[in-house]
N, C-alpha and C positions, 0 to 999 in steps of 0.2 A: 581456410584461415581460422585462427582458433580464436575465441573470444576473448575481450579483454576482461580483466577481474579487476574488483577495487584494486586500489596501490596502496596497502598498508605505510608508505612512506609520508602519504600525501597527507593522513589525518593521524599519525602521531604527535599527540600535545598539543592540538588544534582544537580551538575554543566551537562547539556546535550544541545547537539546540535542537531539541525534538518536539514538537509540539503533538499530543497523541498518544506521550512515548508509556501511556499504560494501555493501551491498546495492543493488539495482535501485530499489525505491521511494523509502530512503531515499538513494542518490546523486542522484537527480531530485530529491527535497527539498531537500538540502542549498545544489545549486549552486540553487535557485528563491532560495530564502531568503540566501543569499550575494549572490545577484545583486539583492536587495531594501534589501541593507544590513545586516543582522543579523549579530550575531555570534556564528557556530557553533563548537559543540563537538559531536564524534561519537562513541559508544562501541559497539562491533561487534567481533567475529570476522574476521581477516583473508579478504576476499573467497573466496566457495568454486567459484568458477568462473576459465577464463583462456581467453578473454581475460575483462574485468570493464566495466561500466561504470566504479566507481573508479578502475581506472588508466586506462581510453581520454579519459574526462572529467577526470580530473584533478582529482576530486573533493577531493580533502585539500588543495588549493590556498587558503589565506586560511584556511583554520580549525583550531581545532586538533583533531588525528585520534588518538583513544587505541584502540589493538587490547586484548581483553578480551572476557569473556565474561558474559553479565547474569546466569549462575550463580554467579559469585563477586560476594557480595554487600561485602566490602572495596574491591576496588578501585571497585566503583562507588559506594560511599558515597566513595569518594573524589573521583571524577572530579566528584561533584554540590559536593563539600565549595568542591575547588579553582576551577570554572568559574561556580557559585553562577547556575544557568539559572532566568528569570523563566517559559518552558514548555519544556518537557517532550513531545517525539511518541516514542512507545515504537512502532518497527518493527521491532524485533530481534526475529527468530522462526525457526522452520523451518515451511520455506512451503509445502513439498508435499506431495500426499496419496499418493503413491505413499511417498516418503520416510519416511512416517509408519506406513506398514503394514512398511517394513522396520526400521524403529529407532523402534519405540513408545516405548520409554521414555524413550529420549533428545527424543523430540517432546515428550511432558507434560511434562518438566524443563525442557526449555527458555520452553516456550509458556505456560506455567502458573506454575511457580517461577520463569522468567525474569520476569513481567510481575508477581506479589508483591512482587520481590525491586527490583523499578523503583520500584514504588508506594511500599515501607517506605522506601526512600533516600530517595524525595521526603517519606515524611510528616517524617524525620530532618532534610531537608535545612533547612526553613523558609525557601525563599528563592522556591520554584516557585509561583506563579498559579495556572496552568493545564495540564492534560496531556492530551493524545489519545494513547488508547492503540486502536492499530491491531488488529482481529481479522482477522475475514474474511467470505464473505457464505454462507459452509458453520457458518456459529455453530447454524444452524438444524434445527430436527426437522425433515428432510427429510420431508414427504408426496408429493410428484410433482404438487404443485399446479399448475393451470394461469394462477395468478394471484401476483402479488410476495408475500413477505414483510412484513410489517412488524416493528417494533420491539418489539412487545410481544405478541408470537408466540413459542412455547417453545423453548427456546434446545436442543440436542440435538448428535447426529453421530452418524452412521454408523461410520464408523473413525476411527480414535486422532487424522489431522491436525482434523478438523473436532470430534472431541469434545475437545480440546485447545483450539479455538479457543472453543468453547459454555466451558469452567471459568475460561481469560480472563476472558469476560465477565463470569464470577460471582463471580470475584476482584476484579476491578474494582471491581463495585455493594459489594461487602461493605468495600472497602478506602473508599469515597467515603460511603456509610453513616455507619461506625464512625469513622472517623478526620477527614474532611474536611466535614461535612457545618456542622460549627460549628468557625469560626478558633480555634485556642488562643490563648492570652492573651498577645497583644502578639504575634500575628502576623497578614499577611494571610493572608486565605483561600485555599484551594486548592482551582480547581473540577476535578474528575473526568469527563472522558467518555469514551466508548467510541465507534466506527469501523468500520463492515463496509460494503467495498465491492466490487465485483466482479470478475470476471475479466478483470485489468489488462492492456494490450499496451502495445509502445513501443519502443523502441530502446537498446539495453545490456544488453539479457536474455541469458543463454545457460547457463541453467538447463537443464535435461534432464527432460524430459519434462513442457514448456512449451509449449502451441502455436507459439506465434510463431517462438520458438528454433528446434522442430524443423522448422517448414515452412522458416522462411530458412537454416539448415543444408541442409537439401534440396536447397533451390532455388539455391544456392552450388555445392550439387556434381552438378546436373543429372538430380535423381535424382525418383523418389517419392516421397512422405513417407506415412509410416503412422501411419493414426487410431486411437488404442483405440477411441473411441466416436465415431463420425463424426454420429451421431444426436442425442447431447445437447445441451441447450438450454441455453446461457450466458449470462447479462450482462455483455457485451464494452466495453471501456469504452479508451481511452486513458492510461495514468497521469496524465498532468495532468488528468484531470478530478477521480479522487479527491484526490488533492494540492489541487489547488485547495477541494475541500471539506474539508478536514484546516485547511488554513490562514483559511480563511473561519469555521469553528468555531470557533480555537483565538483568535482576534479575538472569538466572541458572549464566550466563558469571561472574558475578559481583560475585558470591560468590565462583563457582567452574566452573572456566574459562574453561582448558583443555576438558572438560566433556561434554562439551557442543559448543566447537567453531567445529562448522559442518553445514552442512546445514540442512535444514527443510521446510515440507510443511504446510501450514496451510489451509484447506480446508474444502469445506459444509459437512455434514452429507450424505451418500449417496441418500435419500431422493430430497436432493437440488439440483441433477445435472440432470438438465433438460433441454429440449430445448428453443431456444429464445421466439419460439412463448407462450410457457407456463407464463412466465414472463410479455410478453405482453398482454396476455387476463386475465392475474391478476389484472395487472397496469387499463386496458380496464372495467373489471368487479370493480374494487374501485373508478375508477375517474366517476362522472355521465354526461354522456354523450357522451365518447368519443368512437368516431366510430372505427369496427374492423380495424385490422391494415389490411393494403395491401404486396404484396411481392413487392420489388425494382426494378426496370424495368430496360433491359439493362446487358451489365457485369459486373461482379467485381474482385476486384482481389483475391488471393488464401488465402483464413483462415480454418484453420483446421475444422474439423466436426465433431470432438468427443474430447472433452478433460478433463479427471478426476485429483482429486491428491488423493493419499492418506496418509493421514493424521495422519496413527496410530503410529509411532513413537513418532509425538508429543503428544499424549492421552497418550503413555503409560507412555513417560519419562519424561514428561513437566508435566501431568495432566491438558493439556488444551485441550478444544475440543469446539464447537460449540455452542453459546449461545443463541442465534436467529436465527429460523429459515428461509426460503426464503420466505414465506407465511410472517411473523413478520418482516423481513427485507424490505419488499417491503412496507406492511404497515407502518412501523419509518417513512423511503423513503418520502414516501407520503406526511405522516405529517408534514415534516418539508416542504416539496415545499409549500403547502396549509398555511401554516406559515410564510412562507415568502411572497408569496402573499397575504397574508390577512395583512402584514405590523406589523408582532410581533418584539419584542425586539430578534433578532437571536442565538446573541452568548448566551442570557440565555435559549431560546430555546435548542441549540443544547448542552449547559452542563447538561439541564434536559434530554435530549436524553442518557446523555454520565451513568447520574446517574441511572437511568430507568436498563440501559444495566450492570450497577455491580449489580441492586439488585437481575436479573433477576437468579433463581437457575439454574448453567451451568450445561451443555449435559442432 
């Protein structure tokens, strides 16, 4: 059975917000959905990297782009007030787990009050449908299973990024519960779901202490790259494949809300959950030159060592599954860094990346 893809029909000239949308995942949404026909609006944090995907892509191109932080809860009752979005993808977050062991507090504020403070603007707004709100696929009580997670497996973390990402989620169910569960009176309904997908690669990343980032920074300056954990077991995925599941959801919401405002995993094909070092002697064997990586010298601090999702819920009920694989994902990856270093036009770069990725026949 072949996978389903967005429905460019569904979001032509359809009012949506991105929140995040200067970040990596949501830069790659914005111009997919741009390039679909929709009309975007972004509310984010001025990009925390440089270079960015935002500026190399040209992200803020055709939409309109408001800087802001999803802890002030005024201006984004505003931004919902003035752009009046039919959905809603909440990816504005702090995304790292290292990040998270150095500035805990500011991780729950953002991760947690940030994604409340999304949801009461939408209950305020009356105008949203639908929302995906993004977590991550560390939502989980990590046990060091040798088998995926599923959805209705206790939600947990270890350190402050992934137990940040677990009160998301329970903000979410409590907000979709209490408030959205029955339309108020003389309004449409607003269905809630929630998003955990895996660990993304792509092209625009240059985050710190990223795989991809740090091995193509590497492999740029001819160097080694050092593994924290060269041993751990990932679900390596491509960004267009979660994105494609984010927009394929955010379609069941919009037609048959109830049916579908739950949570969901979106993850690799089990082929794709492999260790880091595998990842990096792919990265190592495509870039010519770049010497084998090294291990990271010294301690570090605690990140899980085995972590699956799995994903058949969404294959069976959504009809999405895995377009690219980590083998394909890592070479797009490539291309587009080598494209950017080589001084190509980006953002048409990476919408032929995005075109590439619908024609490709899914699972």
């Amino acid at each position: 059975m072949e996978g389903v893809v967005a429905d460019g029909a569904t979001w032509r000239g359809r009012r949506v917000l991105v929140t995040g949308h200067t970040g990596f995942k949501g830069g790659w949404l914005c111009l997919w959905l741009r390039h679909m026909g929709a009309e975007v609006s972004g509310y984010a944090l001025p990009p925390d990297t440089e270079p960015s995907l935002f500026a190399a892509a040209r992200v803020a191109d055709g939409m309109a782009s408001v800087l802001g932080d999803v802890r002030d809860t005024g201006v984004l009752g505003e931004v919902l007030a003035a752009h009046r979005p039919e959905v809603v993808f909440h990816l504005a977050a702090q995304a790292r787990v290292l990040e998270g062991y150095r500035a805990p507090a500011e991780t729950y504020m953002t991760n947690v009050m940030g994604t409340v403070n999304v949801l009461d603007a939408v209950r305020r707004a009356g105008t949203v449908r639908a929302v995906v709100v993004v977590t991550s696929d560390k939502c989980y009580e990590n046990r060091e299973w040798a088998w995926g997670y599923r959805e209705r497996d206790p939600l947990g973390g270890f350190d402050p990024y992934s137990s940040s990402k677990a009160c998301a989620e329970l903000a979410a169910a409590a907000w979709r519960d209490s408030y959205f569960s029955e339309p108020a009176p003389g309004r449409a309904g607003t269905a809630v779901a929630t998003a955990r997908a895996g660990n993304v690669i792509g092209g625009g990343d240059w985050s710190e202490d990223r795989l991809l980032p740090d091995l193509v920074r590497a492999a740029a300056a001819g160097e080694a790259p050092r593994l924290r954990h060269p041993d751990a077991v990932r679900p390596w995925q491509h960004v267009l494949d979660p994105l494609n599941g984010y927009l394929v959801l955010a379609e069941r919401l919009l037609t048959d809300g109830p049916a579908y405002a739950e949570a969901w995993n979106f993850g690799p094909a089990e082929d794709d959950v492999v260790p880091v070092r595998d990842v990096a002697e792919r990265v190592n064997a495509a870039w010519d030159g770049t010497p084998k990586w090294t291990r990271a010298a010294g301690a570090t601090p605690h990140e899980a060592g085995t972590l699956r999702l799995d994903a058949s819920k969404a294959r069976s009920r959504l009809g999405w599954r895995p377009r690219w694989s980590v083998a394909e994902g890592v070479d797009h990856t490539l291309d587009w860094y080598r494209a950017h270093l080589g001084g190509a036009e980006m953002r048409k770069h990476t919408l032929e990346q995005i075109e590439a990725f619908v024609r490709t026949p899914g699972g």
